[in-house]
Rosetta silent file (secondary structure, phi, psi, omega in degrees, C-alpha in Angstrom):
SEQUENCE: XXXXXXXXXXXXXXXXXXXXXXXXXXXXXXXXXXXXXXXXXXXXXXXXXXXXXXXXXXXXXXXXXXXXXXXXXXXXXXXXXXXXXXXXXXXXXXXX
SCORE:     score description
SCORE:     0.000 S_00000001
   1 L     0.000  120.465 -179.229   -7.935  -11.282   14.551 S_00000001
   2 L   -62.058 -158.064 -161.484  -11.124  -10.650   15.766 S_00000001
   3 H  -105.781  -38.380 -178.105  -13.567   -7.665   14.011 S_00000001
   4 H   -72.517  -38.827  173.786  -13.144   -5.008   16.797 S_00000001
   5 H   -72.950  -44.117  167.166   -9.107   -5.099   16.848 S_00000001
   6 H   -58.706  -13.739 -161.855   -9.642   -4.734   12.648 S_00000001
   7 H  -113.100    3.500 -178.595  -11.503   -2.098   13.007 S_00000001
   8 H   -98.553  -46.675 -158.569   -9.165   -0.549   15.318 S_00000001
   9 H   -89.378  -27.505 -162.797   -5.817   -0.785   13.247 S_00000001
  10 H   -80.468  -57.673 -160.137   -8.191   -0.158    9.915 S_00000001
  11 H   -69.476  -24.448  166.990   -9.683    3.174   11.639 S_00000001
  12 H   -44.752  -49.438  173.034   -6.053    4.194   12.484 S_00000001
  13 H   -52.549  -67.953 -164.649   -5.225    3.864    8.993 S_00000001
  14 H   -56.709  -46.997  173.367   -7.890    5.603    7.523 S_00000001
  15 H   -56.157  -27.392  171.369   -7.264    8.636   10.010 S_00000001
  16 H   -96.542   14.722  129.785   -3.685    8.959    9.136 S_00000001
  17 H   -42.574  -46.866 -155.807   -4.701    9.001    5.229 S_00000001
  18 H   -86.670  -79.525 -152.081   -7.255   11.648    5.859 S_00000001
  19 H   -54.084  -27.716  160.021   -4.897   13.748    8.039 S_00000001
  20 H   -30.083  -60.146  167.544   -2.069   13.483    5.216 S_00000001
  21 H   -36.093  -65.532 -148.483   -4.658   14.736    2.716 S_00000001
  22 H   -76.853  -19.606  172.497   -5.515   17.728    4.563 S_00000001
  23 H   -45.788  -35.650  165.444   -1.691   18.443    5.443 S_00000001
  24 H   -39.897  -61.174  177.548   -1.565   18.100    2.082 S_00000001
  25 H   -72.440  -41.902 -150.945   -4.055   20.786    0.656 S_00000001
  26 H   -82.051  -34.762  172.720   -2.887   23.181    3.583 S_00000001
  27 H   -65.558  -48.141  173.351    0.607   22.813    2.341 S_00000001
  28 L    98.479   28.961 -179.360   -0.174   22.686   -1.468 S_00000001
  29 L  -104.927  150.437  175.493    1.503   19.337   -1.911 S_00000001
  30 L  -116.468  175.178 -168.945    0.183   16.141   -3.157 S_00000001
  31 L    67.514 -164.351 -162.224   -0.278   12.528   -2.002 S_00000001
  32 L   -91.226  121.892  151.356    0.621   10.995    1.246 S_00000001
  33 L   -36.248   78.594 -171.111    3.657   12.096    2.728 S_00000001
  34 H    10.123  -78.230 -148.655    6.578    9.813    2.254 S_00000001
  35 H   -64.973  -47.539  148.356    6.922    8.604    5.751 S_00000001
  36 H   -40.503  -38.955 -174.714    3.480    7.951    6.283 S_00000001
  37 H   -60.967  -31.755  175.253    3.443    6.076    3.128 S_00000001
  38 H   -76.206  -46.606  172.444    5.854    3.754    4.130 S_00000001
  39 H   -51.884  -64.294  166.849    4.446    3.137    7.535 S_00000001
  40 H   -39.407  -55.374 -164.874    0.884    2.225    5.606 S_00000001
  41 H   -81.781   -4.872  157.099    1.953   -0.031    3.521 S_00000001
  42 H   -56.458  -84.160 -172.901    3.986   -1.737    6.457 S_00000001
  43 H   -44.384  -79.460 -178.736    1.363   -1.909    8.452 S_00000001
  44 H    -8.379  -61.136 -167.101   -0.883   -2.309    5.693 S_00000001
  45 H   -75.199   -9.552  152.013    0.960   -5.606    4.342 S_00000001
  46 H   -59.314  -49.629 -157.039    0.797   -6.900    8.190 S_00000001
  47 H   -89.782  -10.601 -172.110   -2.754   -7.173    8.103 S_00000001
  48 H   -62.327  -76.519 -175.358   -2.428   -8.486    4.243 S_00000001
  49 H   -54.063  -48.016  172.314   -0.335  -11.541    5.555 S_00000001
  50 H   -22.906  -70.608  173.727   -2.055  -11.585    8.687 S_00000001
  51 H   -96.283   -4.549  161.136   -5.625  -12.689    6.467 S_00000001
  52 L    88.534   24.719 -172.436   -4.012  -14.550    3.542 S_00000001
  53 L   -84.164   50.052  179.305   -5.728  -11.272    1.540 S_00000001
  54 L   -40.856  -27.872 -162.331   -4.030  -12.631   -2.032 S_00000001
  55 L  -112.794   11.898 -170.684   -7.057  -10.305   -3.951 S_00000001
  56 L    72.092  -34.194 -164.061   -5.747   -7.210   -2.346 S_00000001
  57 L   -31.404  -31.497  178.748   -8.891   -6.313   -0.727 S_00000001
  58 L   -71.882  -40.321  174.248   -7.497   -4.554    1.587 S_00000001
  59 L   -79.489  -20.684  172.249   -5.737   -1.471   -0.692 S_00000001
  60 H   -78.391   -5.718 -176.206   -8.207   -1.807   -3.013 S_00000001
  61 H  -109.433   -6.630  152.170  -11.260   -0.908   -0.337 S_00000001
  62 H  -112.111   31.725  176.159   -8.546    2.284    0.624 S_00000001
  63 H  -153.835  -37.525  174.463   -7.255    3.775   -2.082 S_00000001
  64 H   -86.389  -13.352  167.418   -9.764    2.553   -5.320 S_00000001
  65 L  -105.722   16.775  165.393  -12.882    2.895   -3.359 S_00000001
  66 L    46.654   74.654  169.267  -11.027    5.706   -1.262 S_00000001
  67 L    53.035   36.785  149.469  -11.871    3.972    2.132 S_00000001
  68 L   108.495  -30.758  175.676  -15.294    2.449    1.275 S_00000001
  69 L   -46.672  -25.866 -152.210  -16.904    6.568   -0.232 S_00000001
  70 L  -124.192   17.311 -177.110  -16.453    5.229   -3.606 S_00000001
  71 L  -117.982  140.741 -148.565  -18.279    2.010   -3.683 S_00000001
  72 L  -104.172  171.431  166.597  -21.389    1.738   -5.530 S_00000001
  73 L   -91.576 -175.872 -157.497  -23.535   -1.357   -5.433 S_00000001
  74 L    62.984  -11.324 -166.041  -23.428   -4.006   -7.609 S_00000001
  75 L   -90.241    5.883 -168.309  -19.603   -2.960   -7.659 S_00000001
  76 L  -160.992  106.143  168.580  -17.914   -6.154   -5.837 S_00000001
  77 E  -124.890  129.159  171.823  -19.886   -9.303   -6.906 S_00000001
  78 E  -117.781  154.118 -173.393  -18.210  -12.669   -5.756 S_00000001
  79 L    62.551   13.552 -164.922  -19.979  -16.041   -6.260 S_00000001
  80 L    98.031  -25.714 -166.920  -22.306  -14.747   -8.219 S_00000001
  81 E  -130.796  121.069  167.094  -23.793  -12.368   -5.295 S_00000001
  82 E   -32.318  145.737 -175.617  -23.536   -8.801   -4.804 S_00000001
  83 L  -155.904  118.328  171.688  -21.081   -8.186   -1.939 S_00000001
  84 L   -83.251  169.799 -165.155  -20.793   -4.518   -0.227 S_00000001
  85 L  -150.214   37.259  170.154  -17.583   -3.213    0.121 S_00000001
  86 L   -95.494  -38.203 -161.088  -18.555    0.291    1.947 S_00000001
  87 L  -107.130  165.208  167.151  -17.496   -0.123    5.800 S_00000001
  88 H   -59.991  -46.584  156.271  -14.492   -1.919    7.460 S_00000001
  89 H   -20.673  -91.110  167.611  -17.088   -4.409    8.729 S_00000001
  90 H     4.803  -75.642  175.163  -17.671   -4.957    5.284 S_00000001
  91 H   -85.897    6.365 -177.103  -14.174   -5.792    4.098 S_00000001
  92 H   -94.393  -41.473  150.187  -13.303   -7.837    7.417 S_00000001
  93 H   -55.042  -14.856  167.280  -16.159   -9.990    5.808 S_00000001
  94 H   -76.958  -47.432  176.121  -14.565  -10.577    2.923 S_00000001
  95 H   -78.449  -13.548  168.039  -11.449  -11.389    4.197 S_00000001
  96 L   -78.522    0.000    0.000  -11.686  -13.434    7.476 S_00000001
């Protein structure tokens, strides 16, 4: 999969996360909405198999660095060498 179709199905993702959220707050409820949830991690576990991503990388750059906002540097070192982990770019290098 090239970088521009990840970055297509990845920005989908992130946009139905975010719109959950605020459905969320407007609603007073928390988390993702069941249905959505299931559809993410569907998809989600497509693009998993898809890159052979055995280290997670993918749920871990949306939901512990909450879609790339929460990663500091220095925070992802592989090889010895600092590795960012803020943009989808980012984690499409780690994983292709």
């Amino acid at each position: 999969m090239k970088l521009d179709d990840f970055k297509m199905h990845m920005e989908k993702i992130v946009n139905a996360i975010e719109k959950s959220r605020e459905i969320g707050e407007v609603f007073g409820c928390e988390g993702i909405i069941v249905i959505y949830d299931e559809l993410l991690d569907s998809i989600v576990d497509l693009l998993q198999y898809h890159f052979k991503d055995r280290n997670d990388w993918i749920n871990y750059w949306l939901w512990e660095l909450d879609m790339g906002k929460s990663y500091k540097k220095g925070g992802v070192i592989l090889d010895g060498k600092d590795v960012p982990l803020k943009t989808i770019e980012d984690l499409y290098n780690i994983i292709k």
